[in-house]
C-alpha positions in Angstrom: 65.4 123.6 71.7 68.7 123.4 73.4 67.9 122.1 77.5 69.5 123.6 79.9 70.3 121.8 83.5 70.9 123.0 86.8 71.3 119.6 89.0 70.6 116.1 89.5 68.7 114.3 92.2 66.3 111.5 93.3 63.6 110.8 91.5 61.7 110.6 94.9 62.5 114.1 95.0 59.8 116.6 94.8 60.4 120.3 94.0 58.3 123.4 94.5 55.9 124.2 92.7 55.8 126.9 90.4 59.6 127.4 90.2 61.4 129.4 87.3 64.8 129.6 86.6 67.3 131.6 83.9 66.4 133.6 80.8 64.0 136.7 80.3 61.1 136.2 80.5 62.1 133.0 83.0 61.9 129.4 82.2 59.6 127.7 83.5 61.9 124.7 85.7 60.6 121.0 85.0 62.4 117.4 85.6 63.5 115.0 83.8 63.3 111.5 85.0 65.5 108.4 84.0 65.6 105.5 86.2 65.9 106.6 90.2 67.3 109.6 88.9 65.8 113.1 88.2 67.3 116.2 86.4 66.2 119.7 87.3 66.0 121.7 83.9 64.5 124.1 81.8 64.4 125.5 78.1 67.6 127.2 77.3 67.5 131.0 76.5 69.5 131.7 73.4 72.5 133.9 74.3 72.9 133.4 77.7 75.5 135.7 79.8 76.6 135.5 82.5 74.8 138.6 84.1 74.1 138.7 87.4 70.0 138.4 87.6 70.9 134.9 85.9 74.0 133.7 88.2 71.1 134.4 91.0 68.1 132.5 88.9 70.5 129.7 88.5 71.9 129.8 92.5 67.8 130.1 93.3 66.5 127.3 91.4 69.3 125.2 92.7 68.2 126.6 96.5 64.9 126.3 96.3 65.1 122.5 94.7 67.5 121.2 97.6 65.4 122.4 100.5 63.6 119.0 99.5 66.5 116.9 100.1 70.4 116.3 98.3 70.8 118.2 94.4 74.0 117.6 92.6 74.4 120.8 91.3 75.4 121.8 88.2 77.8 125.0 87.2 75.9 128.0 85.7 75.7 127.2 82.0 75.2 123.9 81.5 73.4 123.0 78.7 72.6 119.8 76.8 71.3 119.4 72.7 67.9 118.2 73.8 66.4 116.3 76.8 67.2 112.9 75.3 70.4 113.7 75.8 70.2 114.8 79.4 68.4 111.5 80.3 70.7 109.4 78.2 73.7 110.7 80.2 71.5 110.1 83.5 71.3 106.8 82.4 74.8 106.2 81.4 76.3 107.9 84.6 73.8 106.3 87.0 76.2 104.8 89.5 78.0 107.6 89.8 75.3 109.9 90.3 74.0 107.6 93.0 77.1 107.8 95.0 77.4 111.3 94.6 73.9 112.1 95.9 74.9 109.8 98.9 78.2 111.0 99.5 76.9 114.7 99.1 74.0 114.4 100.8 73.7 117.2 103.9 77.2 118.7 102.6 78.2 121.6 101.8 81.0 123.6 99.6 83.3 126.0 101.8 85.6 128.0 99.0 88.5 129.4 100.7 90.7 131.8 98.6 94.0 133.1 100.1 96.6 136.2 99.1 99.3 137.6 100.9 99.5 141.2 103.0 102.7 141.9 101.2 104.2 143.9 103.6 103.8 141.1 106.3 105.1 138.5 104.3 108.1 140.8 102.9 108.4 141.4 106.6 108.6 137.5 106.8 111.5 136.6 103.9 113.4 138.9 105.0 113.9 137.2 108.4 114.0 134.1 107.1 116.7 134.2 104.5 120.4 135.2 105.4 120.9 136.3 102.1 118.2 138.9 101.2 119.1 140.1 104.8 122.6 140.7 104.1 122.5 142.0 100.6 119.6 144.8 101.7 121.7 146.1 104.2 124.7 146.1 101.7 122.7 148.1 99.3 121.1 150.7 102.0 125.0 151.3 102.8 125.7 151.8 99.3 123.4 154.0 99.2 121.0 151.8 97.3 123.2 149.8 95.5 124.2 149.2 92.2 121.9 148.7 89.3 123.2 144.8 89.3 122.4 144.6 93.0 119.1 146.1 92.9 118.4 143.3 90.4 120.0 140.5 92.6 118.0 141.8 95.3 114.1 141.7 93.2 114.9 138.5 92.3 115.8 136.7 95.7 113.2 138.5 97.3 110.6 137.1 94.4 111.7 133.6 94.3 111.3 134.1 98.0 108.1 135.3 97.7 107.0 132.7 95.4 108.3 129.6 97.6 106.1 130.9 100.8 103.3 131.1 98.7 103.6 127.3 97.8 104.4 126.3 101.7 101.6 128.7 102.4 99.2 127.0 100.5 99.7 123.6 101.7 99.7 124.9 105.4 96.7 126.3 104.9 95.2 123.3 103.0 96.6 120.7 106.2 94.9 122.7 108.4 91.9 123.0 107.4 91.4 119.3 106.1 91.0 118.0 109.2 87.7 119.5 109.7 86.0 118.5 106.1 85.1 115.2 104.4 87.4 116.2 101.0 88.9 118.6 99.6 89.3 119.9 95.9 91.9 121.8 94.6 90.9 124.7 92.2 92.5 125.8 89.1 95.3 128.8 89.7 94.6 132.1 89.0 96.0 135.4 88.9 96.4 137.1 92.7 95.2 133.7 94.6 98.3 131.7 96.2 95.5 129.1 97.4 92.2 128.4 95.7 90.9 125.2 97.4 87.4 124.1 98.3 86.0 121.8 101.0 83.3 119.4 101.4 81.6 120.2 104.9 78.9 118.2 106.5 76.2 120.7 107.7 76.2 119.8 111.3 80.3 120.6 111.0 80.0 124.1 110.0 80.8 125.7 112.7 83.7 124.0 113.8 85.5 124.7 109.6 84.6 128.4 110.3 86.6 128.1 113.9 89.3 126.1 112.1 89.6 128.4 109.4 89.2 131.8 112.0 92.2 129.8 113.8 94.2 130.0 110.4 94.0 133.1 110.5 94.9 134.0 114.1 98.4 131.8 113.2 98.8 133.1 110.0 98.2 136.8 110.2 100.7 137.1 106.7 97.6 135.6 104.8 94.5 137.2 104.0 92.1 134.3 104.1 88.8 135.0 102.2 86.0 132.3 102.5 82.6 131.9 100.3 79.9 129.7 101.2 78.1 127.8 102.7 77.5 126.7 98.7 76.2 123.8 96.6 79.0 121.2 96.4 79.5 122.3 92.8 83.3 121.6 93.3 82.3 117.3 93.9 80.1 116.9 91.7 81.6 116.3 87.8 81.6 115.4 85.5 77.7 116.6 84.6 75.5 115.7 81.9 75.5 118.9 79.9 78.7 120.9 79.1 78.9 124.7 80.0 78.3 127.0 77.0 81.2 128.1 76.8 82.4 131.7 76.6 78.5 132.9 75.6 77.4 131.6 79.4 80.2 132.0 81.3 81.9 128.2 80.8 82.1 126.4 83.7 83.8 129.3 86.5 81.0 131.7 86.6 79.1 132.0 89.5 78.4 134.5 92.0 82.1 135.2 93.5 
């Protein structure tokens, strides 16, 4: 049977008793032990999805086991061939697990997400650029414009569009990576013009929530949307099991 793994820790690490994790009826969670190195695991359920009374059995197990000290988590649907393999990875990735759990250790994952309110930021290119001003007001004369100008005019006011977003992003990332130990750079996505995460000491919290409330204040063109506190999950790779692909979720899924 297939093992499936929800983080890494010490093997001085003790987790609660009687804790279950994913699948239906629930596995029963159990470590594995290689060196000074545990893995929190359970048997996999066959066809695993993605649903959400699993993202939240995964999310708990991964709770309840760090209340006990550091976990490196792992992504919702992880899973290794068997438990030899899970120890043989914790043994071959040993250092680097070590450092993680000590450079992880009392942190936590802020996700910020950011779009922008388009009228605001419409608003914004067109005082900005010369050009889009100039050619607007030619067209309202007109009374519209021609078909070419209307054209002309989508297209400066996209590219536009598209270069705040980038300048956007990186303002918001500068700003906010003062008050974090790293940062990590998500994939992009559809409707997002920054998906970045950040490393946060626990003692720090509060002052990344007042830097990122300050973003806002100064950018009031951005709709800032932030998730956590959350398990570093964003720190952590590369794990010793790969996500099961499209049947779990692969290695995005999560609670949003």
């Amino acid at each position: 049977m297939s093992t499936y793994v929800y983080g890494i820790t010490a093997v001085s690490h003790t987790l609660p008793e009687g804790l279950t994790g994913v699948g239906d009826p629930a596995r029963e969670v159990r470590v594995l032990e290689a060196g000074e190195l545990a893995a929190v695991v359970s048997d996999a359920p066959e066809d695993l999805r993605p649903k959400r009374r699993e993202l939240l059995a995964h999310q708990n197990v991964l709770s309840e086991a760090g209340t006990g000290g550091c976990v490196l988590p792992m992504r919702f649907g992880s899973v290794a061939p068997d438990d030899n393999a899970v120890t043989a990875v914790l043994q071959e990735r040993a250092e680097h697990y070590q450092e993680r759990l000590a450079a992880l250790d009392e942190r936590v994952e802020y996700n910020i997400k950011a779009t922008h309110v388009e009228e605001a930021v419409l608003h914004h290119v067109m005082a900005e650029s010369p050009e889009i001003r100039s050619l607007a007001e030619s067209n309202r004369s007109s009374g519209g414009g021609s078909y070419e100008n209307k054209i002309q005019l989508g297209e400066l006011v996209a590219a536009a569009v598209k270069d705040k977003e980038a300048e956007d992003a990186r303002t918001l990332e500068s700003a906010l990576e003062p008050a974090a130990d790293a940062v990590s750079v998500g994939p992009e996505s559809t409707g997002w013009l920054a998906n970045i995460s950040f490393l946060v000491p626990q003692d720090s919290a509060e002052e990344f929530l007042a830097a990122v409330e300050r973003v806002r204040r100064e950018l009031p063109h951005l709709e800032v949307r932030i998730n956590g506190p959350l398990p570093p999950y964003s720190f952590v790779e590369p794990g010793p099991a790969e996500p099961a692909g499209a049947a779990a979720g692969g290695a995005d899924a999560g609670l949003g």
